[in-house]
Structure formats: C-alpha cells, structure tokens
C-alpha positions in Angstrom: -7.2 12.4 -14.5 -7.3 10.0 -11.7 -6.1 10.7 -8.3 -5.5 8.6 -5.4 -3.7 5.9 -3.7 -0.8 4.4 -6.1 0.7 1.7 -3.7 2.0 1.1 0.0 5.0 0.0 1.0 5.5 -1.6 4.8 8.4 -3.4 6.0 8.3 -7.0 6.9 9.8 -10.4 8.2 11.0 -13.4 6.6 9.5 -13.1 2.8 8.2 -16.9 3.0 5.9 -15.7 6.0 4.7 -12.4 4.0 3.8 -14.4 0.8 2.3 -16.7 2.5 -0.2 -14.8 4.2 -0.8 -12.2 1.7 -1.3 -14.6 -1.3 -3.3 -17.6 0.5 -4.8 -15.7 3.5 -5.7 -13.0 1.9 -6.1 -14.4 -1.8 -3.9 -11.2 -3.4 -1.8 -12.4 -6.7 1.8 -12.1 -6.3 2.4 -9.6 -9.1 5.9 -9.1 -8.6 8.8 -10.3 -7.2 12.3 -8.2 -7.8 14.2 -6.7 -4.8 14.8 -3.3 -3.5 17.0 -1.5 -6.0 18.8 0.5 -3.3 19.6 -2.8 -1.4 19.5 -5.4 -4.0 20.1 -8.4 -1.2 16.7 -7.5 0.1 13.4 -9.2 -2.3 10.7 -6.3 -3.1 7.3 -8.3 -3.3 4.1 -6.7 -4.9 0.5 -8.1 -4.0 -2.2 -6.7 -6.0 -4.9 -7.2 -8.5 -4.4 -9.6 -11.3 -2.6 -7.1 -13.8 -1.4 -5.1 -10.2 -3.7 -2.0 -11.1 -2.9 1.5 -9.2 -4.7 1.3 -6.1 -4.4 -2.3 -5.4 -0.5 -2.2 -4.6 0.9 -3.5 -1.2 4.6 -4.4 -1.5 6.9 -4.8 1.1 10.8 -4.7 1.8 11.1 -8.3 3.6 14.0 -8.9 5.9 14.7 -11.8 7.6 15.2 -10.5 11.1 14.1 -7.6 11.3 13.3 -5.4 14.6 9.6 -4.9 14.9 8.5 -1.6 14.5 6.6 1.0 16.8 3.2 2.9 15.0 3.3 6.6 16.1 3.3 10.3 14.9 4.1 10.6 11.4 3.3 7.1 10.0 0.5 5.1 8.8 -1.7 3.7 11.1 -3.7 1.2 9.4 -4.1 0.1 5.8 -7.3 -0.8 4.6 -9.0 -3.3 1.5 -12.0 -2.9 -0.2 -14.1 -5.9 0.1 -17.9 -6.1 -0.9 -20.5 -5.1 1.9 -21.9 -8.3 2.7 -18.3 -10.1 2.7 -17.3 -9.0 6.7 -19.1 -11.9 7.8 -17.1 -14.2 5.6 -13.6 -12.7 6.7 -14.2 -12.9 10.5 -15.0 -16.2 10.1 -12.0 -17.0 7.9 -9.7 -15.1 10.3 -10.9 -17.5 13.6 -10.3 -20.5 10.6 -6.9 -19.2 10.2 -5.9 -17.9 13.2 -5.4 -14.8 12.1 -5.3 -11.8 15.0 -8.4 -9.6 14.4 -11.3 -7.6 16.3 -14.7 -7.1 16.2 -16.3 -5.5 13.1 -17.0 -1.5 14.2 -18.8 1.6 11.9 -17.3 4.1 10.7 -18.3 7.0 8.6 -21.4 4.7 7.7 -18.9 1.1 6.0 -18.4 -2.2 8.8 -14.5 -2.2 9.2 -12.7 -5.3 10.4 -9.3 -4.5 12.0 -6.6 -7.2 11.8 -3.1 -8.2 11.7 -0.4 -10.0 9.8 2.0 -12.1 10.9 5.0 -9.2 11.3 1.6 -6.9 13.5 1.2 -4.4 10.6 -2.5 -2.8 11.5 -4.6 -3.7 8.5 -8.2 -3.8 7.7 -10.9 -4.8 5.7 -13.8 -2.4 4.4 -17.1 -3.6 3.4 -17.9 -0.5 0.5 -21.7 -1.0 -1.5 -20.9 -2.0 -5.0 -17.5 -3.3 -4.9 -19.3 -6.5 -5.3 -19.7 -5.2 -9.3 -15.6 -4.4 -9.4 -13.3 -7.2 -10.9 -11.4 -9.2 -9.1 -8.5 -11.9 -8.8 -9.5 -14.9 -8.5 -6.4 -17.1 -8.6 -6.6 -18.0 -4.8 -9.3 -19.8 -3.4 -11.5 -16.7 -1.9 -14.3 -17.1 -3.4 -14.9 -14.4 -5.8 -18.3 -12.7 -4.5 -15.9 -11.8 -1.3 -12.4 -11.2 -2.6 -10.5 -8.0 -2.0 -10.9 -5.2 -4.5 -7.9 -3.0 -4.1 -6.8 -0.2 -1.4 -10.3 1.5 1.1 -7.3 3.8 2.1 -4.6 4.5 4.7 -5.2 6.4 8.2 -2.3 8.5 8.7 -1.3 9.3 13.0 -0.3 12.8 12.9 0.1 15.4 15.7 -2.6 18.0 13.5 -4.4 17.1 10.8 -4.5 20.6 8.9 -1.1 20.6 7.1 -1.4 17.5 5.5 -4.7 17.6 4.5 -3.8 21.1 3.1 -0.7 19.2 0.6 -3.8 16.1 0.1 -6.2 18.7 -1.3 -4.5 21.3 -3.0 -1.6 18.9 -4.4 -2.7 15.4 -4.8 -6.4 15.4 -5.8 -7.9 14.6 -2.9 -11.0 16.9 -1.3 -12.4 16.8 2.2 -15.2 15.0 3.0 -16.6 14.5 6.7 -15.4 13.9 10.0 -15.3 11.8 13.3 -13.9 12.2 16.6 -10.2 13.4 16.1 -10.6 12.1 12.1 -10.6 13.8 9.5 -11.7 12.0 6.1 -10.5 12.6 2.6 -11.6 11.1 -0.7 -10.2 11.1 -4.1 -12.0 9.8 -7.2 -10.5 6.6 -7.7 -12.4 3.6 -7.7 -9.7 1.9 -5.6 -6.9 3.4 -3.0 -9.7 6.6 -3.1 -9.6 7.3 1.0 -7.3 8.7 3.4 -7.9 9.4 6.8 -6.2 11.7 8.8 -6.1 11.0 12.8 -4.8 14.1 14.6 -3.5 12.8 18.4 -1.2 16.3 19.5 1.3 15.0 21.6 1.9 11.6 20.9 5.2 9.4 20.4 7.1 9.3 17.2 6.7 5.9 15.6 9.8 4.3 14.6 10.2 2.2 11.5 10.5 -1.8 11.5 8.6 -4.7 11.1 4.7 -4.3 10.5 5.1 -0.3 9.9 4.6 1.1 6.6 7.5 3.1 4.6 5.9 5.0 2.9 2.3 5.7 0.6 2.7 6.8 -2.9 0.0 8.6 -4.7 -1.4 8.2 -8.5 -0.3 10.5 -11.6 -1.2 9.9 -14.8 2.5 10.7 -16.3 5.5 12.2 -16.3 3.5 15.5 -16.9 1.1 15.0 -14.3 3.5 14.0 -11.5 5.9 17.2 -12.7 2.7 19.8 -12.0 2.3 18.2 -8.8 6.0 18.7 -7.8 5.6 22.2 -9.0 2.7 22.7 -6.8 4.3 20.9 -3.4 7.3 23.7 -4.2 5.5 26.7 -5.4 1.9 26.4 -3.0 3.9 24.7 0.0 7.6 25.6 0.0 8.4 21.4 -0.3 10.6 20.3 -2.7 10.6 16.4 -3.8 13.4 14.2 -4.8 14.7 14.1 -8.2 12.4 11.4 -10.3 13.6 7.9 -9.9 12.5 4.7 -12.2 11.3 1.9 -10.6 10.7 0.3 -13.9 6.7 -0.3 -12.9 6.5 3.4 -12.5 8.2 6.7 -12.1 8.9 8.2 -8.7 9.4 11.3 -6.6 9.3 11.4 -3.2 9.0 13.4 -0.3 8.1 14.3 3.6 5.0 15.8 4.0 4.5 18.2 7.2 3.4 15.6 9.4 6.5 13.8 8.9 4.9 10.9 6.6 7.3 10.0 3.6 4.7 10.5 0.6 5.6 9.7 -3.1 4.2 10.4 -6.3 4.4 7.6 -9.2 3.1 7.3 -12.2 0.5 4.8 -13.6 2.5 3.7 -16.8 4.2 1.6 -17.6 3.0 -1.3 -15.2 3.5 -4.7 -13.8 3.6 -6.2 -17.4 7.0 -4.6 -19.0 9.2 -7.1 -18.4 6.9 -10.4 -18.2 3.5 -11.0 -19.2 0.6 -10.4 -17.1 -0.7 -14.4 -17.2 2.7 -15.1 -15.4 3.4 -12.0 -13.3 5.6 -12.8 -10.2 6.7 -16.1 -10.8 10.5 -15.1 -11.4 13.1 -13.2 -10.2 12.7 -9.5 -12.1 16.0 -7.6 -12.5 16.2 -4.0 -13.6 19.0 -3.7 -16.5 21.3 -2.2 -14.5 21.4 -5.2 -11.9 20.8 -7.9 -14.3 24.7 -8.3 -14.4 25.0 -9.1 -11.2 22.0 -11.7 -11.2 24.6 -14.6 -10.0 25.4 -12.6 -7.0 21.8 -11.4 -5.9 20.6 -14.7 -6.0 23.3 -16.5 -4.1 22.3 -14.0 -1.1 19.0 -13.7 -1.2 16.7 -15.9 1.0 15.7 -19.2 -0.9 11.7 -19.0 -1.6 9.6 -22.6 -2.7 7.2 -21.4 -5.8 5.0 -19.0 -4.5 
C-alpha cells in the first residue's frame, strides 16, 4: 500500500492568472477543469502529471476577487515540487526570466530548496531530490524535460506543537519520522511523489486565515474504499477524531477532517482517476460536470468566468 500526499488544494485569484502560471511557468498539464461541486459558479482546476497521478495534484478554488489570505497556525506553510538535483540552477534563472518572486537557493535536511511565489503569494517551492531525474515526466510545456517538475517534495505544516499531528501522520496515515532541524520536524512516507511532510512547531503564533495564496486543505493517499475506511477507524478509535461521511469527487473518494493542529486533512482514494469521464490524451480541455450538475450546464456556464483555450 502506498501512503502519502494525494493532492493540495489552495485558494486563488482570477483562474486565467492561475492557469497561466501553473501551466506555462511552471510546465504542469492542466488535467482538469470542473468547478467546486459545493459552489458550482466557482471553476476547480487540477495541475498535475500527464495522467494527474496521486502525488502530483495541485488544484485550486479560483475566485475572481478574492481577499488575500494570511499564512499562520494551523495551515500549510509552503508547498513544495520535486525537481531533479541538478535542475535549481535552471529554475532561478527561469524565475528572473519570468519575473517570477523567488529567493535564494538554501539546504535543508541535505536537498537545495528554492522558495518562490505565484502570482495570488502562495509560498511554494522547488526541491532538487537525487534520482528524480530517472521519474517520468510531462512534457507538454516547453520545460525542457531533464528539469521538469516530478510531482509533490511535500507540504510544511505552521503548527503551535508538532507532536499531535505527527502522532495522527504516523500512526494513521503512513507516514514515520525521520530527522529533524531547528523547530522542524520531518516525516516521510513511501511514495515516490507527495512522500514528505514537515512539521514546523512556532508556540504562540497568529492564526492564519484563509484567502488568496493559502492552501485549503492537503489530502492524503488510500488505496480504496477499504483502505481509507481503516484509516477512519484508526483517527476515531487511536485518536478520538471522527471524519466526515465519504463524499465522491468523481476522481476520488473523500473524507475529511481537522487534525489537532487545526489543519483541515482529507483522505481520498487513488481510483478511479483523472481519466473517467475524458480520455487521458485530452484531459482538461473541457468543462467536466458531475451527473448531478450536468443539468444545469447552461446555467454554470453562463456564470462562470470566460477562459481562452488553456
């Protein structure tokens, strides 16, 4: 069984901006473009791999004008990529060619990490990680393919103590403890992809509050419906936390819930994928509807923003 990151989810600005950057900047293939089933005016976009693999999931809920959000306790501080080791050099260079708001390259726990921003100031960065040069990867954009991201590094979590969550990570969601450095604490899973979270404990700190360039939430890998119901039973039974009732999301099945540092986790399943309802060689190019909202197609349309072929 593999554990690890599933996909992110951050909230963003106008959805022209976000494909923009995440498709050409950062060469990720649009893999799907539906909207948030909750609030069906608002487009849900997924970036990933070409086939949108577990662990190389970023989507985001975009809204036109939305506030811009404030990182503190209890959300996700930065969102890393893998890239291959000797591809840093590359992606500072394109970043002062784009314009794009970065800093220096720094070490930690032993991998170059380039810290930088898109256009709505979610904290992202880039990872250089030995081998990743051997994993696949798209190469619909023009990134040339030796340097192209592979997936999720991991997340870094701002949390008042560490302990709590790394106690659901461990003993819930496959992850083990593996080092640590300053005030974090590092946790790996054995996914090839999404495999790291980091876990920086700041005590008294302000709460963050949700907007623009913060993420909603991270959801973690099960294998299926069995898988994600053992883990439920564990968050309740080991840890007193009960999750939501599953919900489909048609690309996977979810639960969700807080975990004690106050980060909204979920738990969703690898099957069925990207590729249900459209084939993988055209993935994102149209409007996606789940069944239920496919009636109302007309209406959805006329409200959402209008996008030029992405």
């Amino acid at each position: 069984m593999t554990h690890g990151i599933h996909h992110v989810t951050a909230i963003a600005g106008p959805a022209r901006r976000n494909i923009d950057f995440h498709t050409r900047i950062l060469g990720t293939r649009l893999v799907k473009k539906t909207v948030n089933f909750d609030d069906p005016g608002t487009y849900h976009l997924y970036y990933g791999d070409e086939a949108g693999t577990p662990g190389t999931i970023l989507t985001f809920f975009p809204w036109e004008h939305v506030a811009p959000g404030r990182i503190g306790i209890g959300q996700t501080q930065e969102t890393a990529f893998r890239v291959p080791q000797g591809s840093i050099g590359y992606w500072s260079q394109r970043f002062v060619e784009q314009g794009v708001k970065h800093q220096a390259p720094v070490r930690r726990f032993g991998e170059t990490v380039l810290s930088f921003e898109d256009p709505d100031g979610m904290p992202l960065a880039l990872v250089g990680v030995a081998g990743a040069e051997t994993e696949p990867a798209w190469t619909g954009s023009d990134i040339p393919a030796e340097h192209a991201i592979r997936g999720f590094h991991g997340v870094t979590l701002l949390l008042r103590e560490a302990e709590p969550t790394a106690a659901i990570l461990t003993d819930v969601l496959g992850f083990r403890e593996v080092g640590r450095e300053g005030t974090i604490l590092r946790l790996e899973s054995d996914a090839a992809a999404g495999s790291v979270v980091q876990l920086r404990a700041v005590g008294d700190f302000p709460s963050g509050r949700a907007g623009g360039g913060t993420v909603h939430h991270v959801a973690f890998r099960a294998s299926d419906d069995a898988a994600q119901a053992e883990m439920v039973r564990r968050l309740a039974e080991g840890h007193g936390i009960e999750a939501t009732e599953q919900k489909d999301r048609n690309y996977f099945r979810s639960v969700y819930f807080r975990e004690p540092g106050g980060v909204l986790f979920e738990i969703a399943t690898d099957d069925p994928g990207f590729a249900v309802d459209e084939p993988v060689s055209s993935l994102g190019q149209t409007l996606r509807l789940p069944g239920f909202l496919e009636p109302r197609r007309g209406s959805i349309e006329a409200v959402l923003p209008r996008l030029e072929a992405a």
